[in-house]
KEKE-3310 file (N, C-alpha, C; in steps of 0.2 Angstrom, whole numbers, plus 5000, padded with zeros to 4 digits):
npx = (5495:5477:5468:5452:5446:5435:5430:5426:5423:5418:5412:5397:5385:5372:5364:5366:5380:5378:5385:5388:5373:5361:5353:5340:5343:5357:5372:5374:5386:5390:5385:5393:5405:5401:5400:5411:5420:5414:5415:5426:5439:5448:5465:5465:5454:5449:5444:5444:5446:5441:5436:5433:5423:5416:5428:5429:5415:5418:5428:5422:5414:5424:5432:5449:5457:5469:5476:5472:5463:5470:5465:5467:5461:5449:5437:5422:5424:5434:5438:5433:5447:5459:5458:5458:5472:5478:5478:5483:5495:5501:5501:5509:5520:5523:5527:5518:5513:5500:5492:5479:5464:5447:5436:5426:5411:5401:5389:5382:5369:5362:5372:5381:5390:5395:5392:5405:5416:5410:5414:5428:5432:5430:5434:5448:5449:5446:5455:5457:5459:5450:5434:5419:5402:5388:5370:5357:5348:5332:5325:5324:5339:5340:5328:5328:5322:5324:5320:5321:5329:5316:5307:5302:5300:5312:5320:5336:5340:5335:5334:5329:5315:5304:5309:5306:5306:5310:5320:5333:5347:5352:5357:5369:5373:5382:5383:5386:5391:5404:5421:5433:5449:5466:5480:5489:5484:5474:5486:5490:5479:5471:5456:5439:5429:5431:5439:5446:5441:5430:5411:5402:5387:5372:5355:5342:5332:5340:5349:5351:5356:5362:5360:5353:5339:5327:5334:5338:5323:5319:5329:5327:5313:5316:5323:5315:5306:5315:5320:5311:5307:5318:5331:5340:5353)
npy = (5589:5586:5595:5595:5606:5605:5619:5619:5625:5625:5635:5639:5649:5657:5644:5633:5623:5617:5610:5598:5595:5584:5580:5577:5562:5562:5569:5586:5590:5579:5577:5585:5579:5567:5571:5576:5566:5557:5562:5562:5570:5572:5572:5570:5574:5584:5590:5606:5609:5615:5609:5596:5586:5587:5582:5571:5567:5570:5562:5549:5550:5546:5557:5567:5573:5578:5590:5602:5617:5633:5644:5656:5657:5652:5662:5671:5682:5677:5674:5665:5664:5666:5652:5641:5644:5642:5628:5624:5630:5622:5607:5612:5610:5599:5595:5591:5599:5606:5607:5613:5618:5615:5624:5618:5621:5617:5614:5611:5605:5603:5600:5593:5580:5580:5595:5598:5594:5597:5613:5612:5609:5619:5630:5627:5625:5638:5646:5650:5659:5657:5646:5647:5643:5652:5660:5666:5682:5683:5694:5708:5716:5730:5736:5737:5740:5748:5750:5764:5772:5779:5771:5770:5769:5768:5768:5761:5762:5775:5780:5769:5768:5768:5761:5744:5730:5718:5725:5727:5722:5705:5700:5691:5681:5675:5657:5650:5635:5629:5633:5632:5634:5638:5635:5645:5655:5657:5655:5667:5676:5683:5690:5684:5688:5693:5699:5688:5676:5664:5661:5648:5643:5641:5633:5641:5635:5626:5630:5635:5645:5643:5648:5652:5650:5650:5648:5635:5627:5630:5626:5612:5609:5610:5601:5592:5592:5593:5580:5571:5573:5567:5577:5574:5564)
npz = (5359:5364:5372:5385:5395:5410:5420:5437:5450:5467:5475:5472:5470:5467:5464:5476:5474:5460:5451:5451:5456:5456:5440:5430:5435:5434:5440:5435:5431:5425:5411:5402:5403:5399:5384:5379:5381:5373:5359:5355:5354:5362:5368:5384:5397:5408:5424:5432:5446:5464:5475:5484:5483:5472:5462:5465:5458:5446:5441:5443:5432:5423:5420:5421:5435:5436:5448:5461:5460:5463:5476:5472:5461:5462:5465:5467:5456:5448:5430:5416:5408:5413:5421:5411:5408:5417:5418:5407:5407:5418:5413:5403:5410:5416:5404:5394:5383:5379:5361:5356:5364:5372:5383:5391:5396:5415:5416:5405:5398:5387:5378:5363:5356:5343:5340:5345:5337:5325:5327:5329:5318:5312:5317:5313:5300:5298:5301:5314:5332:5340:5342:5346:5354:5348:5350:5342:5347:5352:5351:5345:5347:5346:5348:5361:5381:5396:5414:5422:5438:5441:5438:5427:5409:5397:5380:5376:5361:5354:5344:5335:5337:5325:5316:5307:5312:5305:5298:5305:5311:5313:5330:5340:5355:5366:5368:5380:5381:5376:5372:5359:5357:5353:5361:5361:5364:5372:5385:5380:5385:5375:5369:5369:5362:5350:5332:5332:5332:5329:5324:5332:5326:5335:5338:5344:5353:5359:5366:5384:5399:5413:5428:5440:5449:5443:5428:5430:5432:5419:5411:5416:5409:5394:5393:5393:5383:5373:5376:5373:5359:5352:5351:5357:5363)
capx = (5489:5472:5466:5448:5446:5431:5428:5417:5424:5413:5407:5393:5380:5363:5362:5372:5382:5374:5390:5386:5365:5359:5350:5338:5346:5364:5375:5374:5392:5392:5381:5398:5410:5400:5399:5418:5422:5412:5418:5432:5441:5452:5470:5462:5449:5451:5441:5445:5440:5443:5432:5434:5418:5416:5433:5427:5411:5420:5431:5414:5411:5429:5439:5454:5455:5477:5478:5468:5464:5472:5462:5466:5457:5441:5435:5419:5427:5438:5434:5436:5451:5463:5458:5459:5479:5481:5478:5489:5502:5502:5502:5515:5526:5522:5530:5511:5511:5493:5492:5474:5460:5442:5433:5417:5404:5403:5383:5377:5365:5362:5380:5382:5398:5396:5393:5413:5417:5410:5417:5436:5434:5428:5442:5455:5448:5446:5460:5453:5461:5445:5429:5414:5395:5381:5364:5354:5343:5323:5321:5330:5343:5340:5324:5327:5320:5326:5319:5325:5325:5309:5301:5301:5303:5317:5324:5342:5342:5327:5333:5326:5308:5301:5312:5303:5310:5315:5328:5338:5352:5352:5364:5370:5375:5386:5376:5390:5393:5409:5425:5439:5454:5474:5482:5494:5479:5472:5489:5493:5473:5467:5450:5437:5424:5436:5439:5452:5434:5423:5405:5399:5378:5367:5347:5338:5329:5348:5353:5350:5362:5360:5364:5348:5333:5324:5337:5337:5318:5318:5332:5322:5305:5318:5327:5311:5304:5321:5323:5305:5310:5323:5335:5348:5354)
capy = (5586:5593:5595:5599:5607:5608:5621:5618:5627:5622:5639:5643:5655:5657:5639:5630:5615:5616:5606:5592:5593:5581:5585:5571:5557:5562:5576:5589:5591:5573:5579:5590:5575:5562:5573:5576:5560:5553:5566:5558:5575:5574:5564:5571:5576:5587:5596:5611:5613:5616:5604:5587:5583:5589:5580:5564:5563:5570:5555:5544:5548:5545:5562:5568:5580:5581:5597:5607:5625:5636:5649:5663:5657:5650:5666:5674:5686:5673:5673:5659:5661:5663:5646:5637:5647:5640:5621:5623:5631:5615:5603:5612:5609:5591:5591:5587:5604:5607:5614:5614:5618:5614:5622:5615:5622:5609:5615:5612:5599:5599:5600:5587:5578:5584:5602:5598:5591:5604:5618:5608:5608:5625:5632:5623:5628:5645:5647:5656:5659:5652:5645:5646:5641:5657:5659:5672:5685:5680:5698:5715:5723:5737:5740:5734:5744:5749:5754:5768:5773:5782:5765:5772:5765:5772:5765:5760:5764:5775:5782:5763:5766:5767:5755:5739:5723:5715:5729:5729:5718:5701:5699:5687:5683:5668:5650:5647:5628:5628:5637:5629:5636:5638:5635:5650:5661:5655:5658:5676:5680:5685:5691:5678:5692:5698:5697:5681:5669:5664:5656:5640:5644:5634:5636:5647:5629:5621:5635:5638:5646:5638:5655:5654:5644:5651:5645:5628:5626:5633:5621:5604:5610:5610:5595:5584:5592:5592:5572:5565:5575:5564:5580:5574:5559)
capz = (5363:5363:5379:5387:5404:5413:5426:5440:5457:5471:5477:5466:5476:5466:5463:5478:5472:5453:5445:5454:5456:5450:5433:5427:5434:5435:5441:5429:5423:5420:5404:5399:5405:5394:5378:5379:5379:5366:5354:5352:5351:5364:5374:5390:5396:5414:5427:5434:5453:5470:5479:5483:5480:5462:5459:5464:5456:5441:5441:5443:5425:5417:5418:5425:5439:5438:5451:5464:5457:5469:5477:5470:5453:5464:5469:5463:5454:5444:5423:5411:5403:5417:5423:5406:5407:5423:5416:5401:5408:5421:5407:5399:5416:5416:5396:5392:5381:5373:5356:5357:5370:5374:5388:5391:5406:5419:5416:5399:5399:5378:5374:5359:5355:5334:5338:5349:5334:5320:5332:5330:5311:5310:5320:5310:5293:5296:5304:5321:5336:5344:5340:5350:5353:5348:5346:5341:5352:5352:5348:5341:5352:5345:5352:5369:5384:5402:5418:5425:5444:5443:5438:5420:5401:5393:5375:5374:5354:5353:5334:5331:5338:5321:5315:5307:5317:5298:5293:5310:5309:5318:5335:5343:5361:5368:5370:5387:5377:5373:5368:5357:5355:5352:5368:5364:5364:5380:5388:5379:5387:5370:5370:5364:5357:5344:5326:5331:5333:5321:5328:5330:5329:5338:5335:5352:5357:5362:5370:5390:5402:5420:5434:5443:5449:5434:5424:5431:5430:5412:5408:5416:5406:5389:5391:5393:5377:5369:5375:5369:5354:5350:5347:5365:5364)
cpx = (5483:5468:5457:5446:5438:5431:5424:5421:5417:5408:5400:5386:5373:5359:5367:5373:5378:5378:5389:5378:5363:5351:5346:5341:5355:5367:5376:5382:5392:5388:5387:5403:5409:5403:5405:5424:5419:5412:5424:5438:5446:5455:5466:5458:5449:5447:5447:5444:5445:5441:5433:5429:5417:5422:5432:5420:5412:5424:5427:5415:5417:5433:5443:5454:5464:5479:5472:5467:5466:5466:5460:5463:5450:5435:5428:5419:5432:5433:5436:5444:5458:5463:5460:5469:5483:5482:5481:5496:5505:5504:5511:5524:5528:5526:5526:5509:5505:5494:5484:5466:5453:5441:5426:5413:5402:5391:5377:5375:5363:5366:5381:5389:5400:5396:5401:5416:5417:5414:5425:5437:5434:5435:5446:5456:5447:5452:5463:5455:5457:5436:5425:5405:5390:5376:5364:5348:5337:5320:5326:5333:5342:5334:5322:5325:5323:5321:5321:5323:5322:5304:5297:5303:5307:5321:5331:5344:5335:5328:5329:5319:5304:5304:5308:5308:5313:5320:5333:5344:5352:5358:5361:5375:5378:5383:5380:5389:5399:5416:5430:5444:5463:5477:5486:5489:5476:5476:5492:5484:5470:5460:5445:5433:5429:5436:5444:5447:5430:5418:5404:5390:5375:5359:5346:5335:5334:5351:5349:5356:5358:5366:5360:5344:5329:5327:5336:5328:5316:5320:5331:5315:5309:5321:5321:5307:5311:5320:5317:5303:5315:5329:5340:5348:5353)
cpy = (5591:5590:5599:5600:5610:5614:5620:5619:5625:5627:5644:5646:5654:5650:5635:5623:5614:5612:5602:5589:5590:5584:5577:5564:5557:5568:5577:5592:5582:5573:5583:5584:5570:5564:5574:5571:5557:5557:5563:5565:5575:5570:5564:5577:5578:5590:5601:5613:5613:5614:5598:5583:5582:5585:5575:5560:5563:5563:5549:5544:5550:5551:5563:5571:5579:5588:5597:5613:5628:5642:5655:5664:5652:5655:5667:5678:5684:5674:5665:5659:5661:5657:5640:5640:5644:5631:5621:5625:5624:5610:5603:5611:5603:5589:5589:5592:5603:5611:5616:5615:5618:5618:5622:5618:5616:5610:5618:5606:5595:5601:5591:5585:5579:5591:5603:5598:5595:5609:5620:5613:5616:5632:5632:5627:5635:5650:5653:5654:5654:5651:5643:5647:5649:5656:5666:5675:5684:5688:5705:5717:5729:5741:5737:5742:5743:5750:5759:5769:5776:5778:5769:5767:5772:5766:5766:5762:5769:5779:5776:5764:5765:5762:5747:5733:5721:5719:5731:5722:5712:5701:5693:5686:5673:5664:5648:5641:5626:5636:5633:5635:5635:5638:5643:5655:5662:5659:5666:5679:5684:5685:5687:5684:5698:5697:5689:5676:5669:5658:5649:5642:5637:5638:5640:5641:5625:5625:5637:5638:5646:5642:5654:5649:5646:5647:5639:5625:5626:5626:5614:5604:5608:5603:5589:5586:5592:5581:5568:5569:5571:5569:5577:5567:5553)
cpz = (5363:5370:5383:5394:5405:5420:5428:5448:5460:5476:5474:5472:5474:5465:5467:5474:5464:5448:5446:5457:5451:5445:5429:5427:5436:5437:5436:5427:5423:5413:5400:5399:5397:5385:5375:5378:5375:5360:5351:5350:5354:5369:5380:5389:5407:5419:5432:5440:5458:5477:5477:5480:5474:5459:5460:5459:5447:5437:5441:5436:5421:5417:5422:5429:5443:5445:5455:5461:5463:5470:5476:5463:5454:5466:5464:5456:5446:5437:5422:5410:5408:5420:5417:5405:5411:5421:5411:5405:5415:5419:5405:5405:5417:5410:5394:5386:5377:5368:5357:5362:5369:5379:5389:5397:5407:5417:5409:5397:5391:5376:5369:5357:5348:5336:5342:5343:5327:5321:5330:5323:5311:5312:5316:5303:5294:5298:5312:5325:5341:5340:5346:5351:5354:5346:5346:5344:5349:5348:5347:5347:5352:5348:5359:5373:5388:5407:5421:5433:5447:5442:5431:5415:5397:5386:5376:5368:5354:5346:5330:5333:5333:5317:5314:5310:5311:5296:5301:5310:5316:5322:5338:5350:5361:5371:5377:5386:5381:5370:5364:5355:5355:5361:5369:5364:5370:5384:5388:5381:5381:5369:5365:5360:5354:5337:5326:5330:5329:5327:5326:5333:5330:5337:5345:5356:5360:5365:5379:5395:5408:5426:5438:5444:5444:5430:5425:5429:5424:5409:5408:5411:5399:5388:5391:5385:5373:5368:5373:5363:5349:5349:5354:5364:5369)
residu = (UNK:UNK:UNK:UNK:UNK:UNK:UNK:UNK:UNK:UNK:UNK:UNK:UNK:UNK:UNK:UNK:UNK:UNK:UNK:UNK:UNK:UNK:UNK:UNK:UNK:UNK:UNK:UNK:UNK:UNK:UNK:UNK:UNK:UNK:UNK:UNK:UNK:UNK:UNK:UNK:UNK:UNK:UNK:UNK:UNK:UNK:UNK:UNK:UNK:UNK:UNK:UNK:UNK:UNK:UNK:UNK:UNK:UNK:UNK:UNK:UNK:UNK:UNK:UNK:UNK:UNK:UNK:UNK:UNK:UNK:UNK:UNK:UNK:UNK:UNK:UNK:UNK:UNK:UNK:UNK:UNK:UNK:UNK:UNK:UNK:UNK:UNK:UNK:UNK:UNK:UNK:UNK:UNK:UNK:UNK:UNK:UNK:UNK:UNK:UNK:UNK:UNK:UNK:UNK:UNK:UNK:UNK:UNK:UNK:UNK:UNK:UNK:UNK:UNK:UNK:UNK:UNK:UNK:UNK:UNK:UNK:UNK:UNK:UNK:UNK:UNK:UNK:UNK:UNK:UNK:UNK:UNK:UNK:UNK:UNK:UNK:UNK:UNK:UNK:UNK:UNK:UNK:UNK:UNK:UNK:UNK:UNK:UNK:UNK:UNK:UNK:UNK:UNK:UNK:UNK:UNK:UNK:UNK:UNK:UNK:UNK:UNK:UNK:UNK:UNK:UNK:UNK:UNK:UNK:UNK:UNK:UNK:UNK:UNK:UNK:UNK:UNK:UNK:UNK:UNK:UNK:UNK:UNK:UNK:UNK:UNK:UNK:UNK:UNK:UNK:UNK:UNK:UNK:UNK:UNK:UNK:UNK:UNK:UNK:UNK:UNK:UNK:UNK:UNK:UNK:UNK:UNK:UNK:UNK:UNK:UNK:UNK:UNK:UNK:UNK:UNK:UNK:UNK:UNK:UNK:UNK:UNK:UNK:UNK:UNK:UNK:UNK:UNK:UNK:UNK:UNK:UNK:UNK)
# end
């Protein structure tokens, strides 16, 4: 069975209620819920929460919501992949056992149902514990700066300060999409940034990560130049 679990616990702090704000018209994980099911990727398709609310309106737009999350994996403090562990090993109690895992952020508003689908393939073929969505940084890591706590500038790398920006090696940081992966890897807590992953790159323009009111505002200014773009369906 290939299985996709949304998280969206109901106490999120910098942005109250953001799994279920609505977002141009609709709560915004039904922008994760849709794209997961028009993928055609998967038998089910689950959320992951610990509110009522959020499990009703999740159910609104077609997915399952099998379980309550229990507490101890709602907290602040809680990651990803204990939660996606906790919903395989539930499955596999039911005799539903997952080979394979989705999880999708209940808050990613240009999530495509080909890049779920590329993602699958890409995984499969290359034989990776997990595959998941990166872009790449606006501008060199290497020569990032800090503040210090005298309201100074201090270099992170500063052997790079003469360094031309074209000869530093491009990085890349996690787009918060998507993750696909092996269930048994999920369950054995296997670290996603490791040699077991291979990427799935997205362009810098399809990428925003939705923590803050910045973020949210960012992310409305993108989605109206993205959708009179024709790139979001």
């Amino acid at each position: 069975m290939r299985l996709c679990v949304i998280p969206a616990r109901g106490g999120s702090k910098r942005i109250p209620r953001k799994n279920i704000k609505f977002f141009f018209g609709q709560s915004m994980i039904g922008y994760s819920i849709k794209a997961a099911i028009a993928s055609e990727c998967f038998d089910k398709v689950i959320v992951s929460t610990d509110d009522q609310e959020i499990a009703e309106v999740a159910k609104s737009f077609g997915a399952e919501v099998p379980f309550m999350r229990p507490d101890e994996l709602a907290n602040d403090y809680t990651t990803t992949i204990p939660v996606i562990k906790h919903a395989i090993e539930w499955f596999d109690d039911q005799g539903q056992s997952p080979s394979e895992v989705c999880c999708l952020y209940a808050t990613a508003p240009f999530i495509q149902e080909d890049s779920i689908r590329r993602a699958y393939k890409k995984m499969k073929q290359e034989r990776a514990d997990y595959c998941f969505t990166v872009t790449s940084f606006a501008f060199p890591i290497q020569r990032a700066i800090k503040i210090t706590v005298e309201n100074r500038i201090e270099m992170f790398y500063p052997e790079h300060f003469e360094t031309r920006s074209q000869d530093l090696e491009e990085s890349y940081h996690d787009a918060g999409q998507f993750y696909w992966g092996k269930a048994e890897a999920f369950k054995q807590q296997k670290p996603l940034f490791s040699k077991g992953s291979t990427p799935y790159i997205l362009s810098r323009h399809l990428v925003q990560d939705v923590d803050t009111p910045e973020d949210w505002k960012r992310a409305e200014l993108m989605y109206q130049v993205l959708k009179k773009s024709g790139e979001l369906g």
